[in-house]
C-alpha positions in Angstrom: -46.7 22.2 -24.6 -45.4 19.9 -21.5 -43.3 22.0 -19.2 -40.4 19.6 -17.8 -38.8 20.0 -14.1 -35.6 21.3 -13.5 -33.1 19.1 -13.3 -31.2 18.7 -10.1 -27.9 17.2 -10.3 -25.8 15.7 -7.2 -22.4 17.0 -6.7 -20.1 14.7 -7.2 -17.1 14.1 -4.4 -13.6 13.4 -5.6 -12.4 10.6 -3.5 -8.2 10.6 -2.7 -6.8 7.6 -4.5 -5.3 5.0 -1.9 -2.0 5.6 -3.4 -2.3 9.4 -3.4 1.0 11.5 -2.7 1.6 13.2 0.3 1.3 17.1 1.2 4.0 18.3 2.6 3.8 20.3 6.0 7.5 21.3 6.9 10.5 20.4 5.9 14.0 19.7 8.2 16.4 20.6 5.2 19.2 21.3 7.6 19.4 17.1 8.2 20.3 16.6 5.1 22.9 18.7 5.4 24.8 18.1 8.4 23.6 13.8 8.4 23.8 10.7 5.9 20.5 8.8 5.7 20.4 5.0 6.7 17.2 4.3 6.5 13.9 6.0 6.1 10.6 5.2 8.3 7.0 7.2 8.7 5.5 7.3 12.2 1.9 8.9 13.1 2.3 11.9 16.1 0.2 12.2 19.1 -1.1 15.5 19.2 -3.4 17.4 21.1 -6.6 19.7 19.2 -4.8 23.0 19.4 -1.4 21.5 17.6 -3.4 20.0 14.8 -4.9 23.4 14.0 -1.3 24.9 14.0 -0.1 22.5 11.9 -2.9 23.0 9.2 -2.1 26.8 9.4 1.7 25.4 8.8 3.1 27.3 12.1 5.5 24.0 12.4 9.2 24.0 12.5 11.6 20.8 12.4 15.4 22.2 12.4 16.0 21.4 15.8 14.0 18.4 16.5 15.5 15.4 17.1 14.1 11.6 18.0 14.9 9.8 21.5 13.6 6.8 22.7 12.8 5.6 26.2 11.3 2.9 27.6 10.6 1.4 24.3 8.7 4.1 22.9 10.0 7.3 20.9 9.4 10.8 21.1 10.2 13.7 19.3 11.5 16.4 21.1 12.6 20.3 19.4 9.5 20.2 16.8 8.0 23.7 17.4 4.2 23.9 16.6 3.6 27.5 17.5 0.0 27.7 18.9 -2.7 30.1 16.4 -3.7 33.6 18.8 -7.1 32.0 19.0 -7.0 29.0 20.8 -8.5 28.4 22.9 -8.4 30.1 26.9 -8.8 26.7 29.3 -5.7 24.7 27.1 -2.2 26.0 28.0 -0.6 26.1 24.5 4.1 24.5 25.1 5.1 25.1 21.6 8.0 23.1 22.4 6.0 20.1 24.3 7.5 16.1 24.1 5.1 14.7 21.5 4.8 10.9 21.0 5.9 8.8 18.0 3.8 6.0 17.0 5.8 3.3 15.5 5.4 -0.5 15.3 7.3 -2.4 18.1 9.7 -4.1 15.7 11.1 -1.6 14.1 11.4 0.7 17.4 13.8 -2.6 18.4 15.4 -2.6 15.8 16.1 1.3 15.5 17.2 1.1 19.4 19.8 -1.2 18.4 21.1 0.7 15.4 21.1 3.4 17.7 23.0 2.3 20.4 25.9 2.1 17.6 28.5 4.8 17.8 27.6 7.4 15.0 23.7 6.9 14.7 20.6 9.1 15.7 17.4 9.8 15.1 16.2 13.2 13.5 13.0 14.0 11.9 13.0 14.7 8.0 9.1 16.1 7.3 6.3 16.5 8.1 3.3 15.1 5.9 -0.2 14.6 5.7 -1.2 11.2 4.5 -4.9 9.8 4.8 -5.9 12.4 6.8 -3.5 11.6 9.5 0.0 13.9 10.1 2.8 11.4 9.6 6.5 12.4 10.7 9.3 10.8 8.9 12.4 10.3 10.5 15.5 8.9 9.3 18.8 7.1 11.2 21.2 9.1 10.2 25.2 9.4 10.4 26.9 13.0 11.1 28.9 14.0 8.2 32.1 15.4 8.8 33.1 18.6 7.9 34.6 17.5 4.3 31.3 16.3 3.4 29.8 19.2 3.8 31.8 21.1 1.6 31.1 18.2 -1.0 27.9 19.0 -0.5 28.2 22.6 -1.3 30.1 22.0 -4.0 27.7 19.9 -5.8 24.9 22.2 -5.3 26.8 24.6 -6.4 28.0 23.0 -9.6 23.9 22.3 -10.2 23.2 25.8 -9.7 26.0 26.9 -12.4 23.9 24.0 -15.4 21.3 25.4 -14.0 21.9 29.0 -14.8 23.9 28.2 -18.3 20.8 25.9 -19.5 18.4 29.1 -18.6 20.3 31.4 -20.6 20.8 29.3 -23.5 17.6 28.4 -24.2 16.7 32.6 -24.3 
């Protein structure tokens, strides 16, 4: 009788399609409240080691970030990325630092002049992770009056009230 080898098999590793969707980090859901959205574009961040950490442990918060740009170049400035008890003892931890926006140099022109209209700003919508990378997308948006707003509520409201009639009639 022949006595075989055990077989050893590789593990295979599931590789992230190219047009995989992106996870979520945090979420500014008071912008699209209070703002209309223009137009939508996805910057990378500059952040340091200890921020990246916080931001995997999801200790991020967008409410009241908003974008600026100076010089050409935009920042975010508001986002709160709490630093984690154990970083580190030689890095001083701002939770509320100036962190940089990478964008291509077209559309930071071309977002510069849009802002410089009356009515339009800059404000962050998410957070994401895409490729590995932490994306920020922001938006330029136009303030909604107060009538909008109770639009807004009204709909949701009227959503909720399917919603709630659909649930119970399909008990």
């Amino acid at each position: 009788m022949q006595v075989l080898p055990p077989l050893y098999f590789m593990a295979t590793i599931k590789k992230a399609s190219p047009a995989s969707k992106p996870t979520l980090i945090a979420e500014n859901k008071k912008a699209s409240f209070n703002y209309f959205f223009e137009e939508r574009h996805e910057a990378g961040m500059v952040l340091e080691g200890w921020e990246v950490k916080a931001v995997r442990e999801g200790k991020v918060q967008l409410t009241d970030g908003y974008v600026v740009i100076r010089n050409r170049e935009m920042f975010i400035i508001g986002c709160l990325i709490n630093p984690l008890n154990t970083a580190s003892s030689h890095v001083n931890p701002e939770a509320a630092r100036t962190r940089k926006l990478l964008l291509k140099r077209d559309d930071i022109d071309r977002l510069t002049a849009k802002v410089e209209q009356k009515g339009f700003t800059l404000v962050p919508i998410n957070l994401h992770w895409k490729n590995g990378h932490i994306k920020c997308e922001i938006a330029l948006a136009k303030g909604k009056g107060e009538h909008d707003k109770r639009d807004t509520i009204k709909d949701r409201e009227g959503k909720r009230e399917v919603e709630r009639a659909m649930k119970s009639r399909h008990r």
